[in-house]
Backbone bond lengths (Angstrom), bond angles and torsions (degrees), N, CA, C in turn:
res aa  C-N    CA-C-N  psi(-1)  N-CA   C-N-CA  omega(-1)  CA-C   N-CA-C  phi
1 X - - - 1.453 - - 1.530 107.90 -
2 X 1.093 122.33 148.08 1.285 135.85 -170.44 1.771 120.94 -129.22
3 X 1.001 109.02 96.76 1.627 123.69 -165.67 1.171 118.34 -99.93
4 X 1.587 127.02 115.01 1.238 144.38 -170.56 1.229 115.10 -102.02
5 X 1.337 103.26 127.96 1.799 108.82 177.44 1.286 110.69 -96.16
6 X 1.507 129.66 116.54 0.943 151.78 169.77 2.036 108.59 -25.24
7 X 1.659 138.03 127.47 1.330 118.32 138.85 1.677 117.49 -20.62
8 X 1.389 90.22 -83.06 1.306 108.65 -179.16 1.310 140.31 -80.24
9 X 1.404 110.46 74.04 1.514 130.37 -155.13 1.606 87.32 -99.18
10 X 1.209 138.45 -19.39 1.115 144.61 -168.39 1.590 129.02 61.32
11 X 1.134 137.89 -174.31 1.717 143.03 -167.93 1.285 102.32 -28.58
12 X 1.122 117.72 135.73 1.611 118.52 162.21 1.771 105.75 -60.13
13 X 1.119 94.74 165.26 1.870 104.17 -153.69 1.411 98.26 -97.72
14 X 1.197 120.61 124.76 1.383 136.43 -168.18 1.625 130.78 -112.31
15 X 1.336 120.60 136.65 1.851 80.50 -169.05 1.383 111.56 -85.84
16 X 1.491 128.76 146.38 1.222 122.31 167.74 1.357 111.64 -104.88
17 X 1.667 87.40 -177.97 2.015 97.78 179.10 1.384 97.03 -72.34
18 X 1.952 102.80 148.46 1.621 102.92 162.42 1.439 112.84 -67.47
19 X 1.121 114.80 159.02 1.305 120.84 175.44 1.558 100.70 -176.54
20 X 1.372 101.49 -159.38 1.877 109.91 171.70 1.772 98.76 -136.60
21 X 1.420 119.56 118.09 1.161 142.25 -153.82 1.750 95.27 -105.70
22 X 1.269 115.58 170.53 1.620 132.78 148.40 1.808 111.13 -103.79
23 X 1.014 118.23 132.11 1.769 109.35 -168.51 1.792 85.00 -151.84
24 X 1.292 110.04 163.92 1.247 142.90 171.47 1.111 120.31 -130.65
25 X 1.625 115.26 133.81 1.648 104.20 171.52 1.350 101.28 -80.38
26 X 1.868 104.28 138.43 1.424 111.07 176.44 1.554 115.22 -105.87
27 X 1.450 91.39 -6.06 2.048 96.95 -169.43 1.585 91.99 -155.53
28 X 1.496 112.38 -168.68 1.300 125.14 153.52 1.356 96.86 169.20
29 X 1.419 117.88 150.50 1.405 121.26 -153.07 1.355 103.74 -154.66
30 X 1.491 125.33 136.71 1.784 122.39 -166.98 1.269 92.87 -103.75
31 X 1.578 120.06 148.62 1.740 130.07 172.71 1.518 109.13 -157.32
32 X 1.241 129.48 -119.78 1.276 144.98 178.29 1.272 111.28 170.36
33 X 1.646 106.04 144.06 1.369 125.95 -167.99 1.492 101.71 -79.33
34 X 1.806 108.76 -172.52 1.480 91.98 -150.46 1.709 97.20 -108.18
35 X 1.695 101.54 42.05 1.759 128.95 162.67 1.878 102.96 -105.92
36 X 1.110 85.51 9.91 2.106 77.24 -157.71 1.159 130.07 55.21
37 X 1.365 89.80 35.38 1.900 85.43 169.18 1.332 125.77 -106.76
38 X 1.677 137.82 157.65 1.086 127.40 -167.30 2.191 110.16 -56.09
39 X 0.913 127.64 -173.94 0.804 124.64 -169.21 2.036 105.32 166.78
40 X 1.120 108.11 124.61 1.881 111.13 163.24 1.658 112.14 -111.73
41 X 1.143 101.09 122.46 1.548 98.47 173.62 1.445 102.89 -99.94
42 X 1.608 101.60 141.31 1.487 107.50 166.78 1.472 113.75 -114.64
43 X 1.276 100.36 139.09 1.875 125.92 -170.17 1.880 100.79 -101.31
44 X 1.509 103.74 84.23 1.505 103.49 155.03 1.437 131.58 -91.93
45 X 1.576 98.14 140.01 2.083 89.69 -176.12 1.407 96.69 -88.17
46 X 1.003 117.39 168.70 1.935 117.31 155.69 1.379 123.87 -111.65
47 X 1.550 117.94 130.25 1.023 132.98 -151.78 1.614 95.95 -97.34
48 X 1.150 120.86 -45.21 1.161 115.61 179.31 1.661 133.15 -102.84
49 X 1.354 122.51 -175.97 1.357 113.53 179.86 1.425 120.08 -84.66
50 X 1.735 115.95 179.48 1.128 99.20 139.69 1.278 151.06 -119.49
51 X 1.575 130.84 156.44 1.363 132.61 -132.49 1.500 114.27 -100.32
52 X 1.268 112.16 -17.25 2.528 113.94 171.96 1.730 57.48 -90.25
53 X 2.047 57.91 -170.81 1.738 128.09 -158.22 1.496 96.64 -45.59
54 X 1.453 114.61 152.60 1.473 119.18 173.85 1.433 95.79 -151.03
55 X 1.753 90.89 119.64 1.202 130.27 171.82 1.498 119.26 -55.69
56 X 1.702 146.63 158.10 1.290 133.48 -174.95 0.959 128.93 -40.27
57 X 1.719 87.57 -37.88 1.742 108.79 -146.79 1.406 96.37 -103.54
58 X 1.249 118.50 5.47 2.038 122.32 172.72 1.628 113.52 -32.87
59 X 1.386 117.89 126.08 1.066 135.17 176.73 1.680 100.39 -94.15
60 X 1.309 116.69 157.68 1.489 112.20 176.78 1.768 90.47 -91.15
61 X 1.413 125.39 146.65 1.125 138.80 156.38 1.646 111.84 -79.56
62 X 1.360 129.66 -16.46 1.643 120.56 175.75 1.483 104.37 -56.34
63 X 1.600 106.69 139.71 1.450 100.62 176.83 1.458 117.79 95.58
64 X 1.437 116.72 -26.93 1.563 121.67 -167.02 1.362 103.84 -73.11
65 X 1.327 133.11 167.16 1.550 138.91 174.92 1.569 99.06 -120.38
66 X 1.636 96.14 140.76 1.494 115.88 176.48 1.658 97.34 -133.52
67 X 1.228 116.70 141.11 1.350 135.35 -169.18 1.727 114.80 -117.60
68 X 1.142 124.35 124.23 1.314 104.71 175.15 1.721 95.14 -156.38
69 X 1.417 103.28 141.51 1.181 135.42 179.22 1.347 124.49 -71.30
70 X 1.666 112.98 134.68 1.603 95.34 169.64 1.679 84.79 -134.93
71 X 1.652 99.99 163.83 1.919 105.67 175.10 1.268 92.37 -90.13
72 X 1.370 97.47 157.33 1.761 104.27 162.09 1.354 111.59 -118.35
73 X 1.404 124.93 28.19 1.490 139.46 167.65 1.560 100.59 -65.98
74 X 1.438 110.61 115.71 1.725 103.29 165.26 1.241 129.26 -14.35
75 X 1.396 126.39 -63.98 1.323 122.11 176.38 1.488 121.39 -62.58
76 X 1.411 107.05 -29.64 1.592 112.11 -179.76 1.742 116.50 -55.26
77 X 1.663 101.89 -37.19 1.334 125.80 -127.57 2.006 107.03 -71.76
78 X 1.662 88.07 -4.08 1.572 102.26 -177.30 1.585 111.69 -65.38
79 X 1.588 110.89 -30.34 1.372 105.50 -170.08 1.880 108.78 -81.50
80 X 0.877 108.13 -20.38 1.776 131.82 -177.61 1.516 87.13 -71.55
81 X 1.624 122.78 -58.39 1.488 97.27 173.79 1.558 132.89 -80.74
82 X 1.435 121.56 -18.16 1.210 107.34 169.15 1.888 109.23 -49.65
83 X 0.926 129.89 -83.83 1.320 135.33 160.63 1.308 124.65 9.64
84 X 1.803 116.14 -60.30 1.179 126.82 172.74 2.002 108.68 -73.92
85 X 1.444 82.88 -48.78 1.993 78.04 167.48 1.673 121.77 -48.21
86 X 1.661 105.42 -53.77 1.853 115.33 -177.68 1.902 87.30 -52.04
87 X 1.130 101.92 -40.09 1.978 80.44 -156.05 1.862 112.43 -87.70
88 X 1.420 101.67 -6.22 1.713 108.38 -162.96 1.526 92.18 -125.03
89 X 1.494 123.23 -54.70 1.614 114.74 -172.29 0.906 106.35 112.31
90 X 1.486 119.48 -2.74 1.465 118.53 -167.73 1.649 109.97 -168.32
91 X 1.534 102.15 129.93 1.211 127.42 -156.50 1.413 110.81 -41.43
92 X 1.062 129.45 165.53 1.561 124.18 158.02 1.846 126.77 -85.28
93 X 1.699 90.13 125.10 1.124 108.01 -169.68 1.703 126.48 -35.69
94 X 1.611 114.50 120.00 1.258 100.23 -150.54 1.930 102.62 -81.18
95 X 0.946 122.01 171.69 1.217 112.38 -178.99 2.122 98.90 -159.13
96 X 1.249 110.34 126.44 1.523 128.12 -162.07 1.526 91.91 -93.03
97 X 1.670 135.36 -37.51 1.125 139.26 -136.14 1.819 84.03 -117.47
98 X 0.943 121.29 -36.91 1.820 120.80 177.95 1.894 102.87 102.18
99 X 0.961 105.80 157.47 1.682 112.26 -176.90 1.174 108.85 -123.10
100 X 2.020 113.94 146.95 1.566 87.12 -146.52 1.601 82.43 -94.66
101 X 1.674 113.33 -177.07 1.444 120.00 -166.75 1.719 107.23 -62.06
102 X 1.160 119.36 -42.65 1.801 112.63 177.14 1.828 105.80 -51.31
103 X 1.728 107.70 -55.89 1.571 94.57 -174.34 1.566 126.54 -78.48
104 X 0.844 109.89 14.16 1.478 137.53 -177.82 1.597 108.53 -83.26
105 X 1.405 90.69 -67.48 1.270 104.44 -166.91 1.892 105.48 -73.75
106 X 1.156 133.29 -22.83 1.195 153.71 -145.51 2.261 83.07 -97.97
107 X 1.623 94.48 -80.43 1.667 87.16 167.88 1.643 123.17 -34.10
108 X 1.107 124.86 -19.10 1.236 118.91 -143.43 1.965 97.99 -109.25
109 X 1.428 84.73 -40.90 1.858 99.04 159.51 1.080 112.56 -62.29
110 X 1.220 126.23 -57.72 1.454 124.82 -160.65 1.380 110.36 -59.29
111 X 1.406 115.48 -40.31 1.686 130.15 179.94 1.226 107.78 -79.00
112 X 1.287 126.62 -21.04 1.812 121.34 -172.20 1.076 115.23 -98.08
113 X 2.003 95.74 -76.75 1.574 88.67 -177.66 1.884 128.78 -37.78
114 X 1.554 90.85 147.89 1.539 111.89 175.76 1.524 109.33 71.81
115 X 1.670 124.74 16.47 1.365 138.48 -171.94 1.585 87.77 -91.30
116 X 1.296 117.65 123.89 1.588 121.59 -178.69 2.074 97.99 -104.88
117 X 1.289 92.29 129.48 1.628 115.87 167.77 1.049 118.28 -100.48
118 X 1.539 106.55 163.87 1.572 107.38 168.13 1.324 83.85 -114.87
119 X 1.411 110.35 146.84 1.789 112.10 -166.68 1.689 99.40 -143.33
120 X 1.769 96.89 120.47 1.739 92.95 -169.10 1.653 77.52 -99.28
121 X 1.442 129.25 127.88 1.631 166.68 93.13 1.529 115.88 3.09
122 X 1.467 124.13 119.17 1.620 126.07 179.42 1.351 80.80 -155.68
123 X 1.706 111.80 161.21 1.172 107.22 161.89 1.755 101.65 -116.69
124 X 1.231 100.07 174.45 1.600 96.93 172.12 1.593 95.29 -154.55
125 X 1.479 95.90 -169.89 1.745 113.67 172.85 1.327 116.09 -79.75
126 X 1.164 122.92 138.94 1.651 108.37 161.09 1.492 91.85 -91.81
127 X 1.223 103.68 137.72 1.873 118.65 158.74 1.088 115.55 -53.63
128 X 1.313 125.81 -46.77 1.690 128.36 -178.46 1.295 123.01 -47.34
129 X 1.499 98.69 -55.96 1.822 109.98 178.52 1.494 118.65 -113.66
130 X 1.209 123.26 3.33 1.290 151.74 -162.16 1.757 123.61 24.80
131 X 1.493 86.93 48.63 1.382 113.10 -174.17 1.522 108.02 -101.05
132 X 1.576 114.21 132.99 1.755 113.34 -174.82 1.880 100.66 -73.57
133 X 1.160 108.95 162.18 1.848 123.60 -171.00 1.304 97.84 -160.93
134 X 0.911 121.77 135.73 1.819 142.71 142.18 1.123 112.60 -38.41
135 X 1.231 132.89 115.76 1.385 123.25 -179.68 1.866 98.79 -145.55
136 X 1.391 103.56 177.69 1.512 111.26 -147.00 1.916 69.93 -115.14
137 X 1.956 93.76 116.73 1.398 111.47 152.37 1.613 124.25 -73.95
138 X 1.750 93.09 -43.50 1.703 92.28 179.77 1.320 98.84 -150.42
139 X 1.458 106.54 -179.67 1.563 123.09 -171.94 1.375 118.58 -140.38
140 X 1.445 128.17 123.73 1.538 121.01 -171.64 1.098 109.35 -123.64
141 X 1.234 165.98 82.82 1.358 159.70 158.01 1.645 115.86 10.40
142 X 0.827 149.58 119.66 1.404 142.80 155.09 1.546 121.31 -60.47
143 X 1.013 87.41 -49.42 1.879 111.09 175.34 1.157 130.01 -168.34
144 X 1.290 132.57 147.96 1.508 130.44 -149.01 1.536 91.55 -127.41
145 X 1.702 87.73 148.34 1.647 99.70 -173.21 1.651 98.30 -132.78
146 X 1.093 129.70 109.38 1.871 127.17 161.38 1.204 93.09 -26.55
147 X 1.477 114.66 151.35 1.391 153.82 175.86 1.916 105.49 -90.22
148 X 1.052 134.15 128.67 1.299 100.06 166.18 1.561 95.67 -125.52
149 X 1.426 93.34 141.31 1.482 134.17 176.99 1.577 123.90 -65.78
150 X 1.505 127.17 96.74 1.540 102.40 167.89 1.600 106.00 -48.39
151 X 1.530 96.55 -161.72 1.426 123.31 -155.69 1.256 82.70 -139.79
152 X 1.188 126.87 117.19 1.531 136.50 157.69 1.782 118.81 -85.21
């Protein structure tokens, strides 16, 4: 597999305050983690501010990018659909034969991008490098839009 990094991957990733944000998916891009396993990352912007105390030196969070991972290992693959369910209403399309990584990823745009969340924000450690990151505690739909389906 062959994985392309976007120009426009946008701001280097910063930590912010926890809070609960408004964000949009602006991208999302398929690769593998650093097990080789499938993996989709989703690229949210944030639409809104943030809401405690602000320190002197407060940066605005509008605009910032938060990244968060889902596996696409069968067993993983439940959390990839809550997500696609909050934003579509409806499960992800089951498929017995597998979809290859372009149409996959192509469904997965079409249904996401520009899907606005309410996104509650924590940071933690990554284990790997044992560096703290912003990462997405939860996910709320704002509003749900049907998917529409060709006709095969």
């Amino acid at each position: 597999m062959r994985i392309v990094v976007p120009d426009n991957l946008g701001s280097d990733l910063r930590l912010l305050p926890p809070d609960t944000y408004e964000g949009e998916i602006a991208d999302l891009f398929i690769g593998e983690s650093q097990t080789k396993q499938p993996k989709i990352t989703i690229k949210y912007t944030l639409l809104s501010e943030y809401t405690g105390k602000r320190e002197k030196d407060f940066q605005s969070c509008i605009g910032e990018t938060v990244l968060d991972t889902f596996s696409l290992q069968p067993q993983a693959i439940w959390r990839l659909n809550d997500l696609y369910k909050a934003a579509t209403g409806e499960r992800l399309p089951a498929s017995q034969e597998g979809f290859e990584k372009e149409e996959f990823e192509d469904m997965m745009k079409e249904a996401l991008i520009g899907r606005r969340f309410s996104l509650l924000l924590d940071n933690e450690v990554v284990p790997t490098s044992g560096k703290e990151q912003t990462k997405v505690q939860e996910f709320t739909t704002i509003e749900i839009r049907k998917v529409k389906r060709s006709k095969k």
